[in-house]
C-alpha positions in Angstrom: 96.2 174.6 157.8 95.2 172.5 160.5 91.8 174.8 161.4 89.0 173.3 160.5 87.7 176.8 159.8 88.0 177.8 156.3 89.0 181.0 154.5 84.7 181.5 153.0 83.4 180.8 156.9 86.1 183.4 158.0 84.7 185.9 155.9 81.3 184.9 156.1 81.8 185.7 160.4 83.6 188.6 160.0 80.9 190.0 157.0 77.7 189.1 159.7 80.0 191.0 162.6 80.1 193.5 159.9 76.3 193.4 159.5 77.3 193.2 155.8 75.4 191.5 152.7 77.7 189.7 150.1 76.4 192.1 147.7 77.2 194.9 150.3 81.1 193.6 150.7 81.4 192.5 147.0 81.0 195.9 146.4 83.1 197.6 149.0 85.8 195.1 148.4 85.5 195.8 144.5 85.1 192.0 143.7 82.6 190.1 141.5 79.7 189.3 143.6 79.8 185.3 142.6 83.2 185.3 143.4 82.4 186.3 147.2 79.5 183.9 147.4 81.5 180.9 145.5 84.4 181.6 148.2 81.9 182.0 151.3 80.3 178.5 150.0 83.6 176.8 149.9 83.7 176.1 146.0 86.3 178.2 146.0 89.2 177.4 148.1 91.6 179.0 147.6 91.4 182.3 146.4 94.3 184.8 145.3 95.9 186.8 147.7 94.8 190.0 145.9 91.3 188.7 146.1 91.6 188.2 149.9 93.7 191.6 150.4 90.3 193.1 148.6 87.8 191.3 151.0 90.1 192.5 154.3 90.2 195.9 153.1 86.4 195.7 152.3 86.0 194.1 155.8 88.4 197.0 157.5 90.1 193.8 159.4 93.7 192.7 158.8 94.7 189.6 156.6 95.6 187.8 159.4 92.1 187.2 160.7 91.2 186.2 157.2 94.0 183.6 157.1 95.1 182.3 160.7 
């Protein structure tokens, strides 16, 4: 991925769009809440795909704008 953007600062955006908390889409996207925060800080980068399908359904946006 050339993007300098990465897959945590995605979702962070897309979260404060949502006017979401990380506790707030942890919950919704029925993940652990320190896996949402280690993601959105960049410790982890690469998540599974089934952990990012959970965040874009929590999010209600596609994986796409999670991804591209």
């Amino acid at each position: 991925m050339t993007d300098e953007k990465t897959i945590g600062s995605k979702i962070k955006a897309w979260r404060a769009k949502k006017d979401m908390t990380q506790d707030e889409l942890a919950k919704k996207a029925d993940i652990p809440y320190p896996t949402l925060a280690k993601i959105e800080s960049g410790a982890v980068q690469n998540p599974s795909i089934e952990t990012v399908i959970k965040i874009s359904v929590g999010l209600e946006v596609s994986i796409d704008n999670l991804i591209k």
